[in-house]
C-alpha positions in Angstrom: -32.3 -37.2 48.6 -28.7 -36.9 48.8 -26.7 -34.4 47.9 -24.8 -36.1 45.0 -28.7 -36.6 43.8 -29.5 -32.8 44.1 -26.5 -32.1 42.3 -27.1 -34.3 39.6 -30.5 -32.8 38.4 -29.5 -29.0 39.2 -26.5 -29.3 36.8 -28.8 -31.6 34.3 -31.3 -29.1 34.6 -28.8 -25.9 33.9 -27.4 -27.7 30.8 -30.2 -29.0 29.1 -31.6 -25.5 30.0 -29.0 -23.7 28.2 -28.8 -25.3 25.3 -31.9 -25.3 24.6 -31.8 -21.8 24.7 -29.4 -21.7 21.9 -30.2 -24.4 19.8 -34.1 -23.5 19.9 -34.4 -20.4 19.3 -38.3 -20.0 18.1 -40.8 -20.3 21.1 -38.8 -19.7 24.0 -39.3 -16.8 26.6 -35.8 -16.2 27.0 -32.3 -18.0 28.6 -33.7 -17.4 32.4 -37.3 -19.3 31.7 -35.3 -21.8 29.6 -32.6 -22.1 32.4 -35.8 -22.6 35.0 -37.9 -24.9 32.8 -34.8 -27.2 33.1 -34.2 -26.9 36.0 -38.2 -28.4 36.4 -38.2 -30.4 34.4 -34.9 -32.2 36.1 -37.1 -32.4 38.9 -39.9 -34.0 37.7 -37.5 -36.7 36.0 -35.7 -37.8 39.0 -38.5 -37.8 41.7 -40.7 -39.8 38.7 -37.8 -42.3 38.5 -37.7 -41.9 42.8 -41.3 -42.8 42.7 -40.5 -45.8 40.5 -37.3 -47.0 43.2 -35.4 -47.3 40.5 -32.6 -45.3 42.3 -30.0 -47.6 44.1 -28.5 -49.2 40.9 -28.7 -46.0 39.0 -25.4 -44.4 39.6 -24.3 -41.0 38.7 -25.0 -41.5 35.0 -28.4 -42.8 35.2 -29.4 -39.9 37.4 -28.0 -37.4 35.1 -29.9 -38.9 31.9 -32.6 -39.0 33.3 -32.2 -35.5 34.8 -31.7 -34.7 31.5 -34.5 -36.4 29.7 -37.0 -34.7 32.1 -35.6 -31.1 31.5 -35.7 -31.8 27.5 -39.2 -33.1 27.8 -40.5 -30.4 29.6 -38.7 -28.0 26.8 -40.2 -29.4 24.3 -43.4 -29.4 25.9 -43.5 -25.9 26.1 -42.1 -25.1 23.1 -45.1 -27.2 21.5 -46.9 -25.3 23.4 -46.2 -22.0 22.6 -46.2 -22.2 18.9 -49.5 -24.6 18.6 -51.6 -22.5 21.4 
């Protein structure tokens, strides 16, 4: 993994973190879980779409969505969670 790839997925991670912190506010177990569950779920993303060697055309902007769409999944997972357990 390179460290523009690390990068990527820790900033992903951190964003799509954050704001789900604010805009979701019902479920959660505060900014610092939110902010870690991100961070996860980033890495789950990219080493899914590792496994899949989909990573030398991907660029910067691929990484980062996909980053991104890991971290929101794994939100929204919990937050399912947590209000349906």
């Amino acid at each position: 993994m390179h460290l523009d790839t690390l990068m990527t997925w820790v900033l992903a991670g951190l964003v799509t973190g954050g704001l789900a912190g604010v805009l979701i506010r019902p479920g959660g177990y505060g900014w610092r879980a939110d902010l870690l569950l991100g961070l996860a779920g980033s890495l789950v993303g990219t080493v899914v779409f590792h496994a899949l060697a989909l990573t030398p055309e991907a660029g910067w902007l691929g990484m980062a969505l996909v980053a991104f769409a890991g971290a929101a999944s794994v939100i929204v997972g919990q937050r399912w969670w947590h209000t349906h357990a």
